[in-house]
MARTOR-821948 format. One record per residue: x, y, z of N, C-alpha, C in turn; residue in three letters. Coordinates in nm, 3 decimals. Atoms other than C-alpha are relative to their C-alpha. Layout:
<pts>
      nX      nY      nZ     caX     caY     caZ      cX      cY      cZ vovex
       X       Y       Z       X       Y       Z       X       Y       Z   Ala
...
</pts>
This chain:
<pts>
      nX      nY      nZ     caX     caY     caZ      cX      cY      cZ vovex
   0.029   0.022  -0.141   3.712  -5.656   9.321  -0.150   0.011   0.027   Unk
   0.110  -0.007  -0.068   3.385  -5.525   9.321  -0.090  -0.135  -0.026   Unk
   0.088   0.102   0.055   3.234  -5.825   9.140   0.075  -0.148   0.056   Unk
  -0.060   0.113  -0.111   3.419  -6.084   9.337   0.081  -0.067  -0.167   Unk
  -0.093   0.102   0.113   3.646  -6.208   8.982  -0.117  -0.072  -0.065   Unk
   0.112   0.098   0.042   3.265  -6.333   8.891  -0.044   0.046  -0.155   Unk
   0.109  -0.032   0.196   3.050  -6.302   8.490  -0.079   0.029   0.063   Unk
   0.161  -0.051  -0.066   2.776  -6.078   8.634  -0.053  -0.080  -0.082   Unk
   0.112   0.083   0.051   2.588  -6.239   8.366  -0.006  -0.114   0.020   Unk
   0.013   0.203  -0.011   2.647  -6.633   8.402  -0.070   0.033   0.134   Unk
   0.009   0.016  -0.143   2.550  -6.494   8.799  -0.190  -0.006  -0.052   Unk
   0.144  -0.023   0.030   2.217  -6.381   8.678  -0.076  -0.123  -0.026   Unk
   0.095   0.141   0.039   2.160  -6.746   8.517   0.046  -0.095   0.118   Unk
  -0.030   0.151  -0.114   2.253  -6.930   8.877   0.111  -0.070  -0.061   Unk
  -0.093   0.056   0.025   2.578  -7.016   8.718   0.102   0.121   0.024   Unk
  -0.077  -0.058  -0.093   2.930  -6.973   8.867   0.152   0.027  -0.089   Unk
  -0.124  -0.008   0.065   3.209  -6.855   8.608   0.084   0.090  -0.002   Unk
  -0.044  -0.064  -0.054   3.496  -6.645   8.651   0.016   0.103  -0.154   Unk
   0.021  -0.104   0.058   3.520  -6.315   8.502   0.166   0.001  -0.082   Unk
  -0.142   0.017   0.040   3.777  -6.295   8.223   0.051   0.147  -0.097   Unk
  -0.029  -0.143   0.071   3.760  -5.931   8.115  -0.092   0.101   0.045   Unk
   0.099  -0.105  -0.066   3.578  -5.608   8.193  -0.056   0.049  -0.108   Unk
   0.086  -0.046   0.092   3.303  -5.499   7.974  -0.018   0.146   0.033   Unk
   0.085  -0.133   0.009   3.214  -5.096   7.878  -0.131  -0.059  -0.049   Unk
   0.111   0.047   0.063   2.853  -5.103   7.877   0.002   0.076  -0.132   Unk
   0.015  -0.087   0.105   2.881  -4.796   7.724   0.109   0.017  -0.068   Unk
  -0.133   0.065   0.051   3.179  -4.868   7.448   0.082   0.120  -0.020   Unk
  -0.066  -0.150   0.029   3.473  -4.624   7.437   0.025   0.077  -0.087   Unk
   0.044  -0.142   0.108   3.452  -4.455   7.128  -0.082   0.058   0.019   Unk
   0.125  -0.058  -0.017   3.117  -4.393   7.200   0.019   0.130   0.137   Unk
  -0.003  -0.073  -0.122   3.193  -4.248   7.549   0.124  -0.005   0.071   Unk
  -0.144  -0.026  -0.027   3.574  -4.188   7.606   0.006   0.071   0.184   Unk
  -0.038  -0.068  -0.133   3.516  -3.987   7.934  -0.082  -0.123   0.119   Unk
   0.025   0.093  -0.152   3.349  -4.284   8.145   0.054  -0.177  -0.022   Unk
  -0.063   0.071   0.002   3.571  -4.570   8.062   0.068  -0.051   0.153   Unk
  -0.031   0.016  -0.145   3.702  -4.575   8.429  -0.137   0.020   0.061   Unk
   0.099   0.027  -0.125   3.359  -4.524   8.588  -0.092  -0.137  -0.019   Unk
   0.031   0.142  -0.005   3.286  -4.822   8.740  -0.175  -0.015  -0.031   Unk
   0.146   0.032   0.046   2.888  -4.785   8.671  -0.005  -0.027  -0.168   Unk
  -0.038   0.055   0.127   3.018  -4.860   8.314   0.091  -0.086  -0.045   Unk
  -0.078   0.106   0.073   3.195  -5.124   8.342  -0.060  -0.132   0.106   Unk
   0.037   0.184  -0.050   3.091  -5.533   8.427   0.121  -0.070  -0.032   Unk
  -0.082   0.072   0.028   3.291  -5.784   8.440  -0.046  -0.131  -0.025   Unk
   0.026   0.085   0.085   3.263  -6.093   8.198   0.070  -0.097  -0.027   Unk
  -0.088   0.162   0.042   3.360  -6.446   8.098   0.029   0.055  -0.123   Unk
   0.004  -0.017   0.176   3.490  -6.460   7.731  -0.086  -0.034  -0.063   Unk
   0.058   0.017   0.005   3.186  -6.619   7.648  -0.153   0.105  -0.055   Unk
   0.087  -0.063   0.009   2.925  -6.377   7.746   0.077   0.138  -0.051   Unk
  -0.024  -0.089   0.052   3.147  -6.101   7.620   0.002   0.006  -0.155   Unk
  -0.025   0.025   0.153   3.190  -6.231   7.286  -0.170   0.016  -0.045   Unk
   0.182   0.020   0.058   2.768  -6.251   7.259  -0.013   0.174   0.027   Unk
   0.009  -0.167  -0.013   2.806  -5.863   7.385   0.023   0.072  -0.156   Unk
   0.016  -0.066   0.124   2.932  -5.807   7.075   0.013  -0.085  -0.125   Unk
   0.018   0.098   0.143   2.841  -6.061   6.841   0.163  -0.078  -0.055   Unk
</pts>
């Protein structure tokens, strides 16, 4: 909701694609206790998530 269903990143490049998963910035093994806070999580096309992690 907060990201309107949008790819923060495609938004950043003036392009309009819909968000097809939610990214941890910070990944959950790494950080198990902020998996629900939303300042760690974006939401992403498959695209730009797949370049998130190679």
């Amino acid at each position: 909701m907060r990201d309107h269903g949008l790819c923060q990143h495609c938004l950043k490049e003036k392009q309009i694609m819909t968000a097809d998963m939610v990214h941890h910035l910070r990944e959950v093994k790494e950080a198990w206790h902020l998996r629900l806070t939303l300042s760690n999580l974006v939401s992403l096309c498959n695209a730009c998530h797949n370049r998130e992690h190679g």
